[in-house]
N, C-alpha and C positions, 0 to 999 in steps of 0.2 A: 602669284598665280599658282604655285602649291598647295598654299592653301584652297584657294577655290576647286582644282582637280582633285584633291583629299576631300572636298564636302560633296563632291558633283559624282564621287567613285561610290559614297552610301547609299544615294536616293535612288528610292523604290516606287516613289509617285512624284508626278509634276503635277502643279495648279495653277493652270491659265486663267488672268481673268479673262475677259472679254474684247469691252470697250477701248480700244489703247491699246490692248496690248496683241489679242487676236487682229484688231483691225487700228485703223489709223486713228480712231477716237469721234470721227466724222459721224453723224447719225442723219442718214438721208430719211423723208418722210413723206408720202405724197400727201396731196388735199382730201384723203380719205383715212389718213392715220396708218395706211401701210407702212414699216418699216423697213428697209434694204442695208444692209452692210455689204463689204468689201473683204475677201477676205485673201489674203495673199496664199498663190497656190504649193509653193518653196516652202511656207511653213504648215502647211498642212499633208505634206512630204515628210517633211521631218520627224511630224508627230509619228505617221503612220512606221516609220523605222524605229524609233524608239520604240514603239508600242511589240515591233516584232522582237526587239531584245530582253521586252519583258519587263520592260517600265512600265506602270498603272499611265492614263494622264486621266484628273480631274479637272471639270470647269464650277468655277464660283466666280457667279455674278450679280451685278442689282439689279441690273434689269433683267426683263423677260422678255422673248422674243421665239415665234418661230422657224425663223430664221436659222439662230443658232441649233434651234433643235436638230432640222435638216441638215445642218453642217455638220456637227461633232456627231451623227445618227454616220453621217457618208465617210466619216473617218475610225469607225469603231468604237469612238469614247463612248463609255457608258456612264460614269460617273457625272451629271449633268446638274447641276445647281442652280438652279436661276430667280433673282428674286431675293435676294438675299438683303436686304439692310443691314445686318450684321451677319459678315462672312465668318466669325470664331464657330457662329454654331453649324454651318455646311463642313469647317473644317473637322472639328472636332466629330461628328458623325464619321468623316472620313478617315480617320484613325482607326477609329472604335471596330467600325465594320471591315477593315482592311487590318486591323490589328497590326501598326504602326506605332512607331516614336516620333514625333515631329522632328529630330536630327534626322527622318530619312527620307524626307519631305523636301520637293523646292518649291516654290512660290513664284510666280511672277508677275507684277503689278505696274503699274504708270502711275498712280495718284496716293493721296493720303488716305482714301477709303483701303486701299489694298496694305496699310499697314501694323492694323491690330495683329493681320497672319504673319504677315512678312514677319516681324518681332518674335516670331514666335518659331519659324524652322531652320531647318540646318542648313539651306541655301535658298537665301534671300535674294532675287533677282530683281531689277528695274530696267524695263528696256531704255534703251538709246534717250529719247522725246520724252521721258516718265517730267514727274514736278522732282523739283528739287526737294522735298522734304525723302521722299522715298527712293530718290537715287542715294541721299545720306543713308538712308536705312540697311541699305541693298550691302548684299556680299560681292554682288557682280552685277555690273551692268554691260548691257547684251552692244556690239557695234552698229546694229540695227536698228531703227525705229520702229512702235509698235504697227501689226498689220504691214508691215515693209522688210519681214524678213529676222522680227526678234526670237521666235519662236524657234525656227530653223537653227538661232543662233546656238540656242541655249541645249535643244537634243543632242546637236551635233558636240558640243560640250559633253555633256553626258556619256555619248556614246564613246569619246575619246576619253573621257576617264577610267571610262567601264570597260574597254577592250573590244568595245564593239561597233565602232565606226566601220574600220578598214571592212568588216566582214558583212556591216550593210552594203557598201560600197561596191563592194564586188560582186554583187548581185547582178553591177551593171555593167560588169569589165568583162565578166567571161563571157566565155561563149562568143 
């Protein structure tokens, strides 16, 4: 676990995929082609605390949805990907323009598509429910399942490597 708090005290951006990992992987769809996703409200909590300590978060996904627009739009993320068949090149942009080192980068994925990047940053994440090729991959896997609280898992990681938990924390104590 040292090691993973040593990788989790560099990172300056997180990368959510979506499918899985934002939500449970489930894709509801009505007889008109609407899509609806689920999106767990604890880990969209989470983001927004991280995002006050000053963490970036990025989303890279393959699919596209409005959906997701509206959601990462109602949590700050700016950084928004979608569409992606090969995530290197959404990441790589995200270096370049953020003038970054992938060691200070985490990643977090569920499946094999999520692991050209994962192979590639300094915290490699798989939540809970991921496939087993990419929980091998992974540095850390989250105790939650995707869209059931892995997100949440992994800020508050951060935020406890970085010294900045307790002091989101108390945002809710005082007073």
């Amino acid at each position: 676990m040292k090691d993973i708090m040593a990788r989790a005290a560099r990172i300056k951006l997180v990368v959510f995929d979506v499918d899985g990992v934002l939500t449970d992987g489930g894709l509801f769809m009505d007889k008109d082609g609407h899509e609806y996703k689920m999106f767990h409200s604890r880990d969209g909590h989470g983001m927004k605390m991280l995002l006050n300590t000053g963490v970036e978060i990025a989303i890279i996904t393959g699919r596209s949805s409005t959906v997701v627009e509206h959601r990462m739009s109602g949590l700050g993320i700016k950084y928004v990907y979608q569409g992606q068949a090969d995530k290197r090149v959404a990441f790589k942009q995200l270096l370049d323009e953020m003038q970054l080192g992938a060691d200070q980068v985490a990643y977090v994925g569920d499946d094999v598509v999520d692991l050209p990047v994962m192979r590639k940053v300094g915290l490699a994440v798989a939540v809970q429910d991921a496939h087993e090729l990419a929980k091998k991959h992974a540095h850390w896997q989250t105790p939650s399942g995707g869209g059931r609280g892995a997100a949440r898992d992994l800020c508050e990681l951060i935020m406890e490597a970085q010294g900045t938990l307790a002091g989101q924390m108390a945002n809710y104590l005082d007073g």
